[in-house]
N, C-alpha and C positions, 0 to 999 in steps of 0.2 A: 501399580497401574497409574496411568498420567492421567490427571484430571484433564477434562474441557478447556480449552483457551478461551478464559476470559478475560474481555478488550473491554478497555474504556477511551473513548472519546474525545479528546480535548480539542475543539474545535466550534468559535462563534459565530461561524455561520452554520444557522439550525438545519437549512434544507441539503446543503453540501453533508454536513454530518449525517444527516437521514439516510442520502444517499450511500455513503461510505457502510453505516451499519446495515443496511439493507442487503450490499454486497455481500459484507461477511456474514453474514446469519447464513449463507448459502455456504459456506467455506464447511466441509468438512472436517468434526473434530470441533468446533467451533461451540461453547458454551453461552453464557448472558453478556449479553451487550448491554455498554451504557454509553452515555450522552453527554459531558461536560460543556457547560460553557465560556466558561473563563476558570482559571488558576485558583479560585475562592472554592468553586464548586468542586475542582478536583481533586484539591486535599481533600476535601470533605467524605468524596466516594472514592478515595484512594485508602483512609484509614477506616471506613465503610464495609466498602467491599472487596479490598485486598485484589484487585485486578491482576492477573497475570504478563498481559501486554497492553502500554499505551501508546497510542498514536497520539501525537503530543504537536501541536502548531507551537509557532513560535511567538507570531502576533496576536496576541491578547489584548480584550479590554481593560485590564488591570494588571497584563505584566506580560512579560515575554518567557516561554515555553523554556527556557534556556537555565532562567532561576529553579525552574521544578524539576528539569532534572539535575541541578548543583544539590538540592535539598533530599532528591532521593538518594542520589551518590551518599552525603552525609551523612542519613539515617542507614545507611543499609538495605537499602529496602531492596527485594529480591526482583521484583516487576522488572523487565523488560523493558525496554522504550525505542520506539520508532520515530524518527521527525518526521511530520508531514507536513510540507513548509514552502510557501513561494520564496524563500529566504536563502538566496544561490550564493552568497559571498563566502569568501574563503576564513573569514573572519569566525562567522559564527557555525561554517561547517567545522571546522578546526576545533572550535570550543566544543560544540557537538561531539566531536568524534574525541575528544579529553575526557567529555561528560561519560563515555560509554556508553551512547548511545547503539542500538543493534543495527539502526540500518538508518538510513536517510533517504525524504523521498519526497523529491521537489514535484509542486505543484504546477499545474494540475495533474492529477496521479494518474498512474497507468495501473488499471487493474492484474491486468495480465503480472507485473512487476509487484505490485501490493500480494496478490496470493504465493507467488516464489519467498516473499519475507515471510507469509503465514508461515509456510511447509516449514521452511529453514527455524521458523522461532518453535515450530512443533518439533521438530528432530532436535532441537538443543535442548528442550525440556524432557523427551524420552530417554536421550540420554543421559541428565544429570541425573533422571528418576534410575534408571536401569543399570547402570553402569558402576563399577568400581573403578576403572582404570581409562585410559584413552591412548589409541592409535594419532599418530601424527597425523594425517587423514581427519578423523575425527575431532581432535583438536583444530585442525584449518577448517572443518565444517563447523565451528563453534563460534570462530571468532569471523568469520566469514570469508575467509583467505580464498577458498574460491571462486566469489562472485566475483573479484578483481581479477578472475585469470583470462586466458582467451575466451571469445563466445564461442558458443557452444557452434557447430554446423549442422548436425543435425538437430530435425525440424522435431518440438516436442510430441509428446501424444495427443490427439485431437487437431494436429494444424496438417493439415494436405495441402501439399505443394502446389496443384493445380489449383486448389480453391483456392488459395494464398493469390495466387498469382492474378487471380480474374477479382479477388475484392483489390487488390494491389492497382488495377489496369481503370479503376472506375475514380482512381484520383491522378490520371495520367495528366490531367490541365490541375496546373495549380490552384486555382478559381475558386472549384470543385468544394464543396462541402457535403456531408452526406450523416446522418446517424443511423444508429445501428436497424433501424427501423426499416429504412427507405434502401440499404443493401440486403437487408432480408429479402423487400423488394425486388427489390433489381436481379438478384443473383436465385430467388426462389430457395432461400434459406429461415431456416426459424431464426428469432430473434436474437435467441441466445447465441446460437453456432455464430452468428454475423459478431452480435458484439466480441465473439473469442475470438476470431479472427482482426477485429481491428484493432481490441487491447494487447493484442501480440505483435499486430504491427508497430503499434504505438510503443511498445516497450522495446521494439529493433531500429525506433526512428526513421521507419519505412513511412511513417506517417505523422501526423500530429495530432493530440485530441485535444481538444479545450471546454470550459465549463460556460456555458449561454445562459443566463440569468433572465428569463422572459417576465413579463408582467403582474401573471400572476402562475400557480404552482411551484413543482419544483424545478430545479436548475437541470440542463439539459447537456448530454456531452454530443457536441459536434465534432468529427473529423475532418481534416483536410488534409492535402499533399505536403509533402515535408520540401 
């Protein structure tokens, strides 16, 4: 039986990271969250708590995300690792993707695109638990060789075309900013169904999301027109 995916954190901004575990605690299948704030702390709860998958930044206050995954390469260590990185140069995706990193995911993230890495990092862990042997198929769903194929055309489950198309029609002016609140709004949707549709858009580059850092609480994601 597959244990719960448990995620560690690495990531120095506290309320960005709250956010991010906040999301996954909802991820189905999803076990204990934790929290790092710099590369000290992650060894720490990496030979701790034996995490299953890390979302791993690169920019640290004491080192860049790039040495911890050369150190886990070296040890062996079986963990997973995700970039979650404003870090788009070829340079250090390159090295990323030498580290064996499982997925890369430039900032600021699309959740809609962050839960397709869960599912995918859950299917390669049921099948290392389950399996003796591997179909070719199943070896490209391992190493990820289909998220590099064509996009998909059909629209996933929970996205309607027409809802699509009337949250899609409310950033017709580029200007336009909206969060998942104020389309709930608009369109007489729960809050949730709106942000699934904008994290979807956002993950098709129909739109853009970004992270608003306001005065005081936590940091807020604003949409606008791509």
């Amino acid at each position: 039986m597959v244990q719960p995916l448990t995620i560690l954190i690495v990531e120095d901004e506290t309320p960005l990271a709250e956010m991010h575990a906040e999301f996954i605690r909802q991820f189905r299948g999803c076990g204990q969250v934790w929290l790092a704030g710099n590369l000290a702390q992650a060894r720490v709860m990496i030979a701790r708590f034996k995490p299953a998958l890390i979302l791993l930044d690169n920019y640290l206050p004491d080192g860049e995300g790039i040495t911890l995954l050369h150190e886990l390469a070296l040890a062996h260590n079986p963990c997973g690792v995700v970039f979650t990185t404003a870090a788009s140069d070829m340079n250090t995706v390159s090295e990323a993707v030498r580290g064996g990193v499982f997925d890369y995911l430039v900032k600021p993230l699309s959740y809609e695109r962050l839960e397709q890495t869960l599912e995918r990092y859950q299917q390669r862990m049921l099948m290392l638990a389950t399996a003796t042997s591997a179909s070719q198929r199943q070896i490209d769903q391992m190493f990820n060789a289909y998220a590099r194929g064509e996009p998909k055309v059909e629209l996933p489950v929970g996205i309607d075309a027409l809802t699509l198309a009337k949250v899609l029609a409310l950033f017709a002016d580029s200007e336009t900013r909206h969060t998942a609140e104020t389309v709930a709004q608009e369109l007489k949707l729960s809050r949730t169904t709106a942000r699934r549709y904008l994290e979807f858009a956002a993950s098709q580059q129909q739109i853009v999301a970004e992270i608003v850092y306001g005065k005081v609480g936590r940091p807020q994601r604003i949409y606008r027109g791509s």
